[in-house]
Backbone atoms as SQL, in Angstrom:
CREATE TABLE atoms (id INTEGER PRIMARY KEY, chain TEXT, resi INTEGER, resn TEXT, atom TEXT, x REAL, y REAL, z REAL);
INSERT INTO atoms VALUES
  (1, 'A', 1, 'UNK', 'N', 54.352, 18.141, -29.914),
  (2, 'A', 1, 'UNK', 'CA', 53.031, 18.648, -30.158),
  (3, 'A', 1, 'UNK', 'C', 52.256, 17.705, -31.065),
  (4, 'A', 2, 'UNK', 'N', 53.283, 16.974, -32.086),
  (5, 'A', 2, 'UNK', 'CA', 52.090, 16.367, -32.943),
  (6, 'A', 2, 'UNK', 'C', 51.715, 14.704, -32.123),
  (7, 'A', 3, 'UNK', 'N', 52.746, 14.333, -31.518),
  (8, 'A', 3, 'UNK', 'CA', 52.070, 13.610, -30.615),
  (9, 'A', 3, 'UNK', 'C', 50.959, 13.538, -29.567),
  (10, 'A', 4, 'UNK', 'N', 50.524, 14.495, -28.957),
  (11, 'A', 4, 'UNK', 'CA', 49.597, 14.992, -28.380),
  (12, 'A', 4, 'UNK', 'C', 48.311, 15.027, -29.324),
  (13, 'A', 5, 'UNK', 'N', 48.688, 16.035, -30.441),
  (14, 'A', 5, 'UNK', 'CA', 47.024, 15.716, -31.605),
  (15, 'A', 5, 'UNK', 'C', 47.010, 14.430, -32.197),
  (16, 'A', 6, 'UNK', 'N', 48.063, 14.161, -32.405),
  (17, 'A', 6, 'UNK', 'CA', 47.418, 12.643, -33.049),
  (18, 'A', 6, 'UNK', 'C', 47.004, 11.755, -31.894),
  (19, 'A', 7, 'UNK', 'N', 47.457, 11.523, -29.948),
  (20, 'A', 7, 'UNK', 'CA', 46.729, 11.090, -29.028),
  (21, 'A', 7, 'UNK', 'C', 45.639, 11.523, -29.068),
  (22, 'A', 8, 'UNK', 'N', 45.522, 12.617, -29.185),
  (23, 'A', 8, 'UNK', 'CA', 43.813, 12.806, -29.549),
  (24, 'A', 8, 'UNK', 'C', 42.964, 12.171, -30.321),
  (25, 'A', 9, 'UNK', 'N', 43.236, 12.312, -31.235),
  (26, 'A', 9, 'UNK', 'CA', 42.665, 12.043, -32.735),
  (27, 'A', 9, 'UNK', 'C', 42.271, 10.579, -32.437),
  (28, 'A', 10, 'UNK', 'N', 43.407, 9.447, -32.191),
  (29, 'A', 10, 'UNK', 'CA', 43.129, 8.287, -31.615),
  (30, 'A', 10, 'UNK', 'C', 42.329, 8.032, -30.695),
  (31, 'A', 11, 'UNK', 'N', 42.384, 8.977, -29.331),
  (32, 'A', 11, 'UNK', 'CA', 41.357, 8.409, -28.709),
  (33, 'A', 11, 'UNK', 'C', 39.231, 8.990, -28.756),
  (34, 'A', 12, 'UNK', 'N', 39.653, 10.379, -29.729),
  (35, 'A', 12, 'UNK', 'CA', 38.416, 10.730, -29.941),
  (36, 'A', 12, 'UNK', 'C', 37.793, 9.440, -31.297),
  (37, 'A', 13, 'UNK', 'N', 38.461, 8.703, -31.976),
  (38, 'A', 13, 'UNK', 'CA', 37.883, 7.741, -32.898),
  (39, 'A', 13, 'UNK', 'C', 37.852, 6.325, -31.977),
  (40, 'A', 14, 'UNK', 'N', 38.558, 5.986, -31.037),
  (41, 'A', 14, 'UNK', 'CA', 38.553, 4.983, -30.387),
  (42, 'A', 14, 'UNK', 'C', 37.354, 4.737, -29.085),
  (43, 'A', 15, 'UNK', 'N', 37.225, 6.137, -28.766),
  (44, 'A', 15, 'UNK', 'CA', 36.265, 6.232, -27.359),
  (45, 'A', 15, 'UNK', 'C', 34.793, 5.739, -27.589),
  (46, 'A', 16, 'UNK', 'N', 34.239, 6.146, -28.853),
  (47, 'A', 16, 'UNK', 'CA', 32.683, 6.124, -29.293),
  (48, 'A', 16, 'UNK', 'C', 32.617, 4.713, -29.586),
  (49, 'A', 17, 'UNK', 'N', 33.590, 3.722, -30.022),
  (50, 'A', 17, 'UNK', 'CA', 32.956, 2.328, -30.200),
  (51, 'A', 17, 'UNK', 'C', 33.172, 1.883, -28.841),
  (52, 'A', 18, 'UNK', 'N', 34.032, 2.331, -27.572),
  (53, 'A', 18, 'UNK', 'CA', 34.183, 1.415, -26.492),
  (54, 'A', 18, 'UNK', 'C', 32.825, 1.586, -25.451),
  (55, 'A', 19, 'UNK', 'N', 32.264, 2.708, -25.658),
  (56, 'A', 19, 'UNK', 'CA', 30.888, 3.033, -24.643),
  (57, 'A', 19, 'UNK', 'C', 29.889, 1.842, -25.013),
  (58, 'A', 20, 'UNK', 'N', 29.217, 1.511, -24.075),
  (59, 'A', 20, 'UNK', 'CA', 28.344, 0.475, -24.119),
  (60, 'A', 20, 'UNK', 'C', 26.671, 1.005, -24.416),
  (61, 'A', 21, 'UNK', 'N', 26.214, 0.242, -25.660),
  (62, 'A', 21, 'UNK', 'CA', 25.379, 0.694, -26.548),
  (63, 'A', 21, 'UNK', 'C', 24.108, 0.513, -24.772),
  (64, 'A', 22, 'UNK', 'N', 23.361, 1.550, -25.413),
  (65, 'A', 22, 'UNK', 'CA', 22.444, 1.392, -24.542),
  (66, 'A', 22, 'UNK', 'C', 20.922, 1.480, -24.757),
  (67, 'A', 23, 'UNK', 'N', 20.340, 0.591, -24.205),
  (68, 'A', 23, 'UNK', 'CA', 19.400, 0.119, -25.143),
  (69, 'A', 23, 'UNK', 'C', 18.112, 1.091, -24.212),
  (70, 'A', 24, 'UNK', 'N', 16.558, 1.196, -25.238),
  (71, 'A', 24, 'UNK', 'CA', 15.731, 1.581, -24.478),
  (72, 'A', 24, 'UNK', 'C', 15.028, 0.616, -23.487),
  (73, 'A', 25, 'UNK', 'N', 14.563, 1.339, -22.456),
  (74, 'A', 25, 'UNK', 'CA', 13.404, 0.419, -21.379),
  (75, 'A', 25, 'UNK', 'C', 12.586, -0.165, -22.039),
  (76, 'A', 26, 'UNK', 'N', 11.921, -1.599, -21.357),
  (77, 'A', 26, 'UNK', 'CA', 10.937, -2.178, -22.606),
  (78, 'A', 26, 'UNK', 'C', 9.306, -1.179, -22.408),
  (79, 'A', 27, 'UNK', 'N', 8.439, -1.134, -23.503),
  (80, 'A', 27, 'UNK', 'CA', 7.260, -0.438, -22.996),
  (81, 'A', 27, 'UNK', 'C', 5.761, -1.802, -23.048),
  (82, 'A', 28, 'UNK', 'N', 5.085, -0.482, -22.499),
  (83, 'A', 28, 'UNK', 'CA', 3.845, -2.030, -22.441),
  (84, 'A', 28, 'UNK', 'C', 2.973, -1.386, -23.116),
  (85, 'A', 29, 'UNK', 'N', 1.725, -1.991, -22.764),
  (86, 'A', 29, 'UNK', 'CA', 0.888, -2.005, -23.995),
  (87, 'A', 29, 'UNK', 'C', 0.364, -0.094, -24.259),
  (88, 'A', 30, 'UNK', 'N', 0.386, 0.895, -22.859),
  (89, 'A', 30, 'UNK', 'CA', -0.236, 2.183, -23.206),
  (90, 'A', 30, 'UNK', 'C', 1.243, 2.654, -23.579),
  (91, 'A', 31, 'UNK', 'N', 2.176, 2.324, -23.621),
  (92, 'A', 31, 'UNK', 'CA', 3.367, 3.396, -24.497),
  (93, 'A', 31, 'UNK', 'C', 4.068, 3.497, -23.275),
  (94, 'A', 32, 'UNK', 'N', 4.190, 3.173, -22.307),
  (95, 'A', 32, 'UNK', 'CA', 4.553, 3.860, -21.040),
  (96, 'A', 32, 'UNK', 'C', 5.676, 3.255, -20.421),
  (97, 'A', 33, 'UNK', 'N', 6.461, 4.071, -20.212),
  (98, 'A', 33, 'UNK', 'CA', 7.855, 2.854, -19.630),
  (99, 'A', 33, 'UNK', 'C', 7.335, 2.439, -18.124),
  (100, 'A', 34, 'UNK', 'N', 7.704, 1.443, -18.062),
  (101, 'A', 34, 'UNK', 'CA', 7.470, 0.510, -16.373),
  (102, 'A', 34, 'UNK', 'C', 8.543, 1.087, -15.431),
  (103, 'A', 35, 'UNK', 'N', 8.721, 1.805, -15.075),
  (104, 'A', 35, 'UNK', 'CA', 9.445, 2.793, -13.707),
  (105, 'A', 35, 'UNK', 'C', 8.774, 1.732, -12.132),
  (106, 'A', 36, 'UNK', 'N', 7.126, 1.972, -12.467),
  (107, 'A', 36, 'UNK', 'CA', 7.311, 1.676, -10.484),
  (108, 'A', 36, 'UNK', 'C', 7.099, -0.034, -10.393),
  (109, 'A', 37, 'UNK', 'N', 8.059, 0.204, -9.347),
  (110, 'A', 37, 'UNK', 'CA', 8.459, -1.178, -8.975),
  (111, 'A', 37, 'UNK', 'C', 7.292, -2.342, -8.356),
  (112, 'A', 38, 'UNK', 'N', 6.840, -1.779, -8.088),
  (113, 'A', 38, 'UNK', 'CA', 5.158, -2.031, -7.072),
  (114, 'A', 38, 'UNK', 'C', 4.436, -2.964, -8.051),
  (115, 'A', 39, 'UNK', 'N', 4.324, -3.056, -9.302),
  (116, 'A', 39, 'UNK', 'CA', 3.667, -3.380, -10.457),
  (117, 'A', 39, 'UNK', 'C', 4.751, -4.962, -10.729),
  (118, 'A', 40, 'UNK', 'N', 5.648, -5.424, -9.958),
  (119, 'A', 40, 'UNK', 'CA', 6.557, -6.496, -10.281),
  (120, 'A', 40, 'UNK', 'C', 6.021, -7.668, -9.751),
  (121, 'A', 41, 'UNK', 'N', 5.392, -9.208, -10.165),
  (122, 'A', 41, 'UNK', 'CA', 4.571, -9.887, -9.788),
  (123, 'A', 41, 'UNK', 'C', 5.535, -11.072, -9.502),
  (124, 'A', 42, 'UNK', 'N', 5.585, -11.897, -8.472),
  (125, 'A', 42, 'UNK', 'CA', 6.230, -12.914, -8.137),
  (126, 'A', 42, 'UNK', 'C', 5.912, -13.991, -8.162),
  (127, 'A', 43, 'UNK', 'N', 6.871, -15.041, -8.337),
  (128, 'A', 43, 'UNK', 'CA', 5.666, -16.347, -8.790),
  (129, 'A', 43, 'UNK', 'C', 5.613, -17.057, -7.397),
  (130, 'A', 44, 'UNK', 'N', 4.599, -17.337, -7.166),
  (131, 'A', 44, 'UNK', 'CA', 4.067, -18.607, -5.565),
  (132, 'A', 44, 'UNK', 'C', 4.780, -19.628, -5.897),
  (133, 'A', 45, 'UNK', 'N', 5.675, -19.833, -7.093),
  (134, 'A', 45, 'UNK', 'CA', 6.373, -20.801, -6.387),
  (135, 'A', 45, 'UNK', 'C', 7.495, -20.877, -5.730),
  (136, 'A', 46, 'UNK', 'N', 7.981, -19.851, -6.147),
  (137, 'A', 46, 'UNK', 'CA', 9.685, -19.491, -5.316),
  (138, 'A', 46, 'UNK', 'C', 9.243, -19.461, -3.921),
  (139, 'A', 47, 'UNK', 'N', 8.525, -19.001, -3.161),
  (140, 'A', 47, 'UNK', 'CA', 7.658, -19.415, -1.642),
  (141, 'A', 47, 'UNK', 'C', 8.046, -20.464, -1.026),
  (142, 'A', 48, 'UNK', 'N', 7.729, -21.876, -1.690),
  (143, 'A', 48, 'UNK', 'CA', 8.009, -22.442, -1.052),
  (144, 'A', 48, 'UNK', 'C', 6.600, -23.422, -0.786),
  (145, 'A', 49, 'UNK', 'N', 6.281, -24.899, -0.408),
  (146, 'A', 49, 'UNK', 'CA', 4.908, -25.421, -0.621),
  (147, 'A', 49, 'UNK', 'C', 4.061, -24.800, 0.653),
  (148, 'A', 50, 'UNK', 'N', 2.791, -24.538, 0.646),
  (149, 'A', 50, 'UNK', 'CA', 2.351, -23.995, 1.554),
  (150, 'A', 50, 'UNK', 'C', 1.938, -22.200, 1.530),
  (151, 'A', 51, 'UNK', 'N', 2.744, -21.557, 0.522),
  (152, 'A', 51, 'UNK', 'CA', 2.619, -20.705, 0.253),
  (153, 'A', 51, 'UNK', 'C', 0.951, -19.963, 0.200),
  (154, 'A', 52, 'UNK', 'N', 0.587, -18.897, 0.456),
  (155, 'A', 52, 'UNK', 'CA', -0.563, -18.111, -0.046),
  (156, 'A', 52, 'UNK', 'C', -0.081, -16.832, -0.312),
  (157, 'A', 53, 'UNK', 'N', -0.558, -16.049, -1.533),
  (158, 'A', 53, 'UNK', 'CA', -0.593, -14.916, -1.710),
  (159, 'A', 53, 'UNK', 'C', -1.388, -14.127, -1.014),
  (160, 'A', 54, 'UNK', 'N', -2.646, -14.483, -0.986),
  (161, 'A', 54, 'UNK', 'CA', -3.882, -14.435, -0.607),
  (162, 'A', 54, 'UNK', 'C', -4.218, -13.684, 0.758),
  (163, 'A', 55, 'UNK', 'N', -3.498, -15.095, 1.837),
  (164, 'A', 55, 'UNK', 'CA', -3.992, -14.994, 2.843),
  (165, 'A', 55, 'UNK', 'C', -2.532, -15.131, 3.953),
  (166, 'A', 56, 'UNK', 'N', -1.623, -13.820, 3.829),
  (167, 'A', 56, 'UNK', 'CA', -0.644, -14.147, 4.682),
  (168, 'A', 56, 'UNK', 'C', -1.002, -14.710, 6.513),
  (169, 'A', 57, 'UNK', 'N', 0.411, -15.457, 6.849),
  (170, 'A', 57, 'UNK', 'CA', 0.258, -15.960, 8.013),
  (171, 'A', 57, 'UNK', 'C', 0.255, -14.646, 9.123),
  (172, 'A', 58, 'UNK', 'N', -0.999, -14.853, 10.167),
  (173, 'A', 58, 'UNK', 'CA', -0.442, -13.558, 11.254),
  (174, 'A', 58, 'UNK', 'C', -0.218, -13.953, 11.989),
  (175, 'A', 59, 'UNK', 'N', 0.615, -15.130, 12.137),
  (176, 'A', 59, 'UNK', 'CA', 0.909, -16.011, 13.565),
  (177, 'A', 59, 'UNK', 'C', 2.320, -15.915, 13.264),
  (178, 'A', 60, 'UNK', 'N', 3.635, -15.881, 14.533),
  (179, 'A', 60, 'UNK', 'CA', 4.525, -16.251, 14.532),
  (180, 'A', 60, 'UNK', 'C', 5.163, -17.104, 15.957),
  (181, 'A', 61, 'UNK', 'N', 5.841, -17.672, 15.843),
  (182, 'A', 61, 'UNK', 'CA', 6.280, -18.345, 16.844),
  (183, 'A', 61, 'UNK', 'C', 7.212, -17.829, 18.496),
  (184, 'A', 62, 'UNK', 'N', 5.984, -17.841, 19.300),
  (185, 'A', 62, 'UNK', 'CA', 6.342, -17.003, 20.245),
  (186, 'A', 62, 'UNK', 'C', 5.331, -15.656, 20.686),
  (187, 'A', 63, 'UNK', 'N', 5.134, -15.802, 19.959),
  (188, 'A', 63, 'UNK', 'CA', 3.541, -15.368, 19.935),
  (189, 'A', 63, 'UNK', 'C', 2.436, -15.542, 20.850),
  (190, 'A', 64, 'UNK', 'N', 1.307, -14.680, 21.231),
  (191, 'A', 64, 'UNK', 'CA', 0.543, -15.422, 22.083),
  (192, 'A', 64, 'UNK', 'C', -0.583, -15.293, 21.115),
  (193, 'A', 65, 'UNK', 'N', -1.564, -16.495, 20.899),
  (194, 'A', 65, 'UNK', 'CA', -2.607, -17.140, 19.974),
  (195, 'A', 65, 'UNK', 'C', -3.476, -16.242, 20.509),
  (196, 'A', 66, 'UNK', 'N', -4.738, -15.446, 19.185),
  (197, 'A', 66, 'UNK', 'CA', -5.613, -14.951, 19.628),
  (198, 'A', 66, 'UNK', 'C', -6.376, -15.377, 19.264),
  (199, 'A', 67, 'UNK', 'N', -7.566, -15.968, 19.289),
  (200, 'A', 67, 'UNK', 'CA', -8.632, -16.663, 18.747),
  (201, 'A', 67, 'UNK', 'C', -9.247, -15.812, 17.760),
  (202, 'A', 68, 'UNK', 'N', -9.556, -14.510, 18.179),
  (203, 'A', 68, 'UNK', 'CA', -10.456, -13.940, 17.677),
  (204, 'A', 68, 'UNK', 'C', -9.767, -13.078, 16.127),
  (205, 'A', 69, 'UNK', 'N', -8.479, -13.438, 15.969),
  (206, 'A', 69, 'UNK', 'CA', -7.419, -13.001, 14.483),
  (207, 'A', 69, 'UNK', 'C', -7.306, -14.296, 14.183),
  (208, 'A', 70, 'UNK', 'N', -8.313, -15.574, 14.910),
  (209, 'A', 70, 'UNK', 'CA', -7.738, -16.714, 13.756),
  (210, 'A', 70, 'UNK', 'C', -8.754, -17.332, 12.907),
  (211, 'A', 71, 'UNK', 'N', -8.855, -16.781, 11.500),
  (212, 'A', 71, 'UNK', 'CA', -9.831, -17.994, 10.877),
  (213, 'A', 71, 'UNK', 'C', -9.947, -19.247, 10.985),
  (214, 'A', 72, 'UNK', 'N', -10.787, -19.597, 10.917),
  (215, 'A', 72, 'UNK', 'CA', -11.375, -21.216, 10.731),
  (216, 'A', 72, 'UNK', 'C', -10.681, -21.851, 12.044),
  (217, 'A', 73, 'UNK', 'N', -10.806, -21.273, 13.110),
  (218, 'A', 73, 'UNK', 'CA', -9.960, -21.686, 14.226),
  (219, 'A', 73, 'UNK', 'C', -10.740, -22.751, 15.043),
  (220, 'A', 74, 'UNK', 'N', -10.077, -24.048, 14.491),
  (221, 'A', 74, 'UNK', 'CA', -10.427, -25.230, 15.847),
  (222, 'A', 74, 'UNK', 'C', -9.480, -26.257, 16.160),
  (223, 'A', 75, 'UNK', 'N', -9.565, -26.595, 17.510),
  (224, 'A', 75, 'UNK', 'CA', -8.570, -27.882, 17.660),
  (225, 'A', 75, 'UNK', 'C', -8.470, -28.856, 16.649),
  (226, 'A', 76, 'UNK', 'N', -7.164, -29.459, 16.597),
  (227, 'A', 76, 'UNK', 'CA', -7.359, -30.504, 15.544),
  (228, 'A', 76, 'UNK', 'C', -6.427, -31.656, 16.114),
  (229, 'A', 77, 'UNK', 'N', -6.910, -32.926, 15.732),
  (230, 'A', 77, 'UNK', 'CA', -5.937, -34.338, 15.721),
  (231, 'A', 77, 'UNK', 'C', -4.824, -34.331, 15.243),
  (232, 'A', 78, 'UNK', 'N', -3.584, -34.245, 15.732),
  (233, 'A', 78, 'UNK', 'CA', -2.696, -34.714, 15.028),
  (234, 'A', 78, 'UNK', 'C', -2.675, -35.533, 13.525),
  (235, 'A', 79, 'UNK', 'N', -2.837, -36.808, 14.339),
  (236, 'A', 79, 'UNK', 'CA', -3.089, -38.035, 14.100),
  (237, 'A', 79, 'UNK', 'C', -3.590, -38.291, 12.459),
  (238, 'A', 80, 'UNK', 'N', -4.464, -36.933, 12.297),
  (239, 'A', 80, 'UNK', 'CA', -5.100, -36.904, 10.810),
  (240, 'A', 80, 'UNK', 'C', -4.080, -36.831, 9.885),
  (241, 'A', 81, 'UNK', 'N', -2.909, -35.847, 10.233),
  (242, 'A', 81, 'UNK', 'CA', -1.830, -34.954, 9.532),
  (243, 'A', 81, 'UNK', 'C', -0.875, -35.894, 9.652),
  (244, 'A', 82, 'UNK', 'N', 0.176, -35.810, 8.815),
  (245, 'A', 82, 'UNK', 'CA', 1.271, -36.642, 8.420),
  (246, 'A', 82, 'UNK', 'C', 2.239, -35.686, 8.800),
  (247, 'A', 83, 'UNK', 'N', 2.308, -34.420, 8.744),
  (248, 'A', 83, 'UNK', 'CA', 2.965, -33.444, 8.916),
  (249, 'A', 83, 'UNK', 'C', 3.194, -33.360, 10.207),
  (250, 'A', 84, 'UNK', 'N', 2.340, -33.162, 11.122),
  (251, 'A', 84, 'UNK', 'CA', 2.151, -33.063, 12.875),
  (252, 'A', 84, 'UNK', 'C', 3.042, -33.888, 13.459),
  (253, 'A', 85, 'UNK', 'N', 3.127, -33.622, 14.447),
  (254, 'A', 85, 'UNK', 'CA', 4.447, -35.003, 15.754),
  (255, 'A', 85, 'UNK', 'C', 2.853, -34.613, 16.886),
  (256, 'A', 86, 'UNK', 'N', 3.143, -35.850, 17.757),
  (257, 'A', 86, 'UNK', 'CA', 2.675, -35.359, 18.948),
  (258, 'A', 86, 'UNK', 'C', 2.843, -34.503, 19.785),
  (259, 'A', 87, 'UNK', 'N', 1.756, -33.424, 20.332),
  (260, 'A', 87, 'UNK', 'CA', 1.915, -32.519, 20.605),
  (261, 'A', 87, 'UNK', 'C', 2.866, -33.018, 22.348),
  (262, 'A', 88, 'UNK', 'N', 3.554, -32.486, 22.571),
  (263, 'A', 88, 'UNK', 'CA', 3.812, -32.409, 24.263),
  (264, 'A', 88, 'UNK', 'C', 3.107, -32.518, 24.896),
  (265, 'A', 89, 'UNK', 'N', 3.084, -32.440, 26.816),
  (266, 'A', 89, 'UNK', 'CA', 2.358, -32.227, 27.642),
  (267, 'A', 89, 'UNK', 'C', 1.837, -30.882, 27.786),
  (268, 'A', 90, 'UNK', 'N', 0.977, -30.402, 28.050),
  (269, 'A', 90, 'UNK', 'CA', 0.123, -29.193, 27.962),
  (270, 'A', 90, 'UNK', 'C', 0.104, -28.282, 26.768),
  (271, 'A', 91, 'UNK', 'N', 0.361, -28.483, 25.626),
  (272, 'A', 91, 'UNK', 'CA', -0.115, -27.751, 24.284),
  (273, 'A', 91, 'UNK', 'C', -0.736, -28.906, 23.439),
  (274, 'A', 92, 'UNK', 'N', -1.756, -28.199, 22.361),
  (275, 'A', 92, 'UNK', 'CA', -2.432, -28.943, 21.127),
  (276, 'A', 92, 'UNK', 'C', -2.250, -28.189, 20.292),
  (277, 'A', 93, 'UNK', 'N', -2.485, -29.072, 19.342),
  (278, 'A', 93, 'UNK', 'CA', -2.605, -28.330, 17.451),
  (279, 'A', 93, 'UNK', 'C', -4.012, -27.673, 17.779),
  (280, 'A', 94, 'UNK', 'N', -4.001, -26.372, 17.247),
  (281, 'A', 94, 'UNK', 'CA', -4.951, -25.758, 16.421),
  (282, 'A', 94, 'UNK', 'C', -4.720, -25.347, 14.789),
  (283, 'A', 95, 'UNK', 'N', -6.251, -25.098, 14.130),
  (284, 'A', 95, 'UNK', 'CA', -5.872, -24.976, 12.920),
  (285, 'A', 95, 'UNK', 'C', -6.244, -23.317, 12.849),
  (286, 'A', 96, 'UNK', 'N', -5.433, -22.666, 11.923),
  (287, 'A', 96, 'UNK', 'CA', -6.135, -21.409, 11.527),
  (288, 'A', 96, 'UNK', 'C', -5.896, -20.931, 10.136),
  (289, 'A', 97, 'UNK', 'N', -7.061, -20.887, 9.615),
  (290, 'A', 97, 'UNK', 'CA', -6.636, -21.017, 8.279),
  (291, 'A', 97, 'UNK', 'C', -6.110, -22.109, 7.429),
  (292, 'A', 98, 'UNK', 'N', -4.941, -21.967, 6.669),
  (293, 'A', 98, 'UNK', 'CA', -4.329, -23.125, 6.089),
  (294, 'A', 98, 'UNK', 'C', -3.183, -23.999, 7.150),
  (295, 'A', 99, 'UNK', 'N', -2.863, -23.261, 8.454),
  (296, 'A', 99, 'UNK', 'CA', -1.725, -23.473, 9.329),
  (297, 'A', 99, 'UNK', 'C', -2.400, -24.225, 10.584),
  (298, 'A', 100, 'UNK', 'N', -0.685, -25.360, 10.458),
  (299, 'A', 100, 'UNK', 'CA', -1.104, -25.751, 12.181),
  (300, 'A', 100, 'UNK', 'C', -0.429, -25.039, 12.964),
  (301, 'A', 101, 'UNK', 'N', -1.052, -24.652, 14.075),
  (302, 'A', 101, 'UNK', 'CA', -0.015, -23.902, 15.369),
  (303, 'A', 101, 'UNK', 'C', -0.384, -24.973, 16.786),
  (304, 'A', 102, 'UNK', 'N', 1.135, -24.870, 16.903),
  (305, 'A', 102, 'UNK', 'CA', 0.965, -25.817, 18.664),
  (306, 'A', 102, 'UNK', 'C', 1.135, -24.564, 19.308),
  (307, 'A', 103, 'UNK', 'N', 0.344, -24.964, 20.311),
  (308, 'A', 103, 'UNK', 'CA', -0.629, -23.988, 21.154),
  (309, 'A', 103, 'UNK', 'C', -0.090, -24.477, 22.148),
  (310, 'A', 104, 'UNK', 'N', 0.337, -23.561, 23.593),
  (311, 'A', 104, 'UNK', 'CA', 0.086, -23.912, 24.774),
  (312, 'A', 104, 'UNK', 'C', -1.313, -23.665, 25.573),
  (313, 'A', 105, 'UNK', 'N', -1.613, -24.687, 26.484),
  (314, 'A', 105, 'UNK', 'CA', -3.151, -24.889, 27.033),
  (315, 'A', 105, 'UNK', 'C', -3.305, -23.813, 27.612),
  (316, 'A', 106, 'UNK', 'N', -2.315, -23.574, 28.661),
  (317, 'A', 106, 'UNK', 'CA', -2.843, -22.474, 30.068),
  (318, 'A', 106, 'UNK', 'C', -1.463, -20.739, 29.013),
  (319, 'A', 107, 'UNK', 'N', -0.867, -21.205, 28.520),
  (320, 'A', 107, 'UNK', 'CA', -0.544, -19.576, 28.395),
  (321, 'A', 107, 'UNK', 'C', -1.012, -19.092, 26.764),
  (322, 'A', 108, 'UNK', 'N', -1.291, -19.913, 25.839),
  (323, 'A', 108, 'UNK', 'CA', -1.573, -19.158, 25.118),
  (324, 'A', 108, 'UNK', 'C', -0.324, -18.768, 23.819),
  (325, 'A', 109, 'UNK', 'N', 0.931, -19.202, 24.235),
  (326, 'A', 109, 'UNK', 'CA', 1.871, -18.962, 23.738),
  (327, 'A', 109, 'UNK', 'C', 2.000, -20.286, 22.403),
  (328, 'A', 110, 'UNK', 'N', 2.274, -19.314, 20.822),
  (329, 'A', 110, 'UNK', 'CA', 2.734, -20.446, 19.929),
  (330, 'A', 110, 'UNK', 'C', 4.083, -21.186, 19.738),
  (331, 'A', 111, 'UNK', 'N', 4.161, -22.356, 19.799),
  (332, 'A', 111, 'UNK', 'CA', 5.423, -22.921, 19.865),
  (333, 'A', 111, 'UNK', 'C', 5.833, -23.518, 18.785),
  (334, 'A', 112, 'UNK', 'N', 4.635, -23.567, 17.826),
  (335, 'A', 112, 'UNK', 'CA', 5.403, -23.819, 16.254),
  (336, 'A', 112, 'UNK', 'C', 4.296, -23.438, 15.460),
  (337, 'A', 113, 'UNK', 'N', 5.030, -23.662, 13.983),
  (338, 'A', 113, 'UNK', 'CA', 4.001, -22.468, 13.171),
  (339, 'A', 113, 'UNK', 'C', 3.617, -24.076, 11.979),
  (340, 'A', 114, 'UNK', 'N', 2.759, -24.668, 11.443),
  (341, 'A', 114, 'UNK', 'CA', 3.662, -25.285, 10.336),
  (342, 'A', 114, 'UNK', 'C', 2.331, -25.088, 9.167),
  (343, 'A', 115, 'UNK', 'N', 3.062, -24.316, 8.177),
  (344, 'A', 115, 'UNK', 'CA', 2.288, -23.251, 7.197),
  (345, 'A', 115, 'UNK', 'C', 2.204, -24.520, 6.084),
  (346, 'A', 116, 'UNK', 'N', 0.599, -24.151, 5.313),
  (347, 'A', 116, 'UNK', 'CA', -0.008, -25.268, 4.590),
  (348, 'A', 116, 'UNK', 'C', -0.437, -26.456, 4.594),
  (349, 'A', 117, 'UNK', 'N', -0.418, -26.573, 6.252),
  (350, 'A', 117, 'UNK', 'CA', -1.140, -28.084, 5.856),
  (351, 'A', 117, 'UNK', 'C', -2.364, -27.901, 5.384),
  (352, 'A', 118, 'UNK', 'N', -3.228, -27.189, 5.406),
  (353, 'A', 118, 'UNK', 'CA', -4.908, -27.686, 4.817),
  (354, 'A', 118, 'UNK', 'C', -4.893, -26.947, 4.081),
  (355, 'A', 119, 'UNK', 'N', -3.843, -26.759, 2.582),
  (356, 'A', 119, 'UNK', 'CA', -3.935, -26.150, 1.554),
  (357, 'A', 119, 'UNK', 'C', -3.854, -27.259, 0.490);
């Protein structure tokens, strides 16, 4: 029996320093703890170059090009871009926005995306 109370005794003085202290949430400036996640800001550079916060891409590859969802949409030269290859037989670069997309002539279909060049 007295082994049993003194196991006690030991582990009721031993248990309270092994729990891990736990600290409060940090607060901001109205007193308020930061709970929603929505409010968490990311930096443009982990993205990657080319990045926009701004103005996400609505083009993906495989895609069929709509003119009328593409800003600032016009053919463009390769040739200008360092980035570009020559386009194939029957597609061209268009620009939309900050992106080049190779375009096919007669279907319309995107065959590459390449995000930031005219950023």
């Amino acid at each position: 029996m007295k082994k049993i109370v003194s196991t006690a005794i030991a582990l009721a003085m031993v248990l309270p320093a092994a729990t891990p202290a736990l600290a409060n949430p940090p607060r901001h400036e109205n007193g308020r703890h930061n709970n929603d996640r929505r409010d968490f800001r990311h930096d443009d550079r982990r993205a990657g170059p080319g990045y926009s916060r701004y103005q996400p891409n609505p083009f993906r590859k495989g895609q069929r090009f709509e003119q009328r969802r593409a800003p600032n949409y016009r053919v463009i030269d390769y040739r200008r871009y360092h980035r570009l290859h020559a386009p194939p037989r029957g597609y061209r670069w268009v620009q939309s926005g900050g992106d080049a997309l190779l375009v096919g002539i007669a279907t319309g279909v995107i065959a590459s995306v390449v995000a930031g060049t005219f950023n």
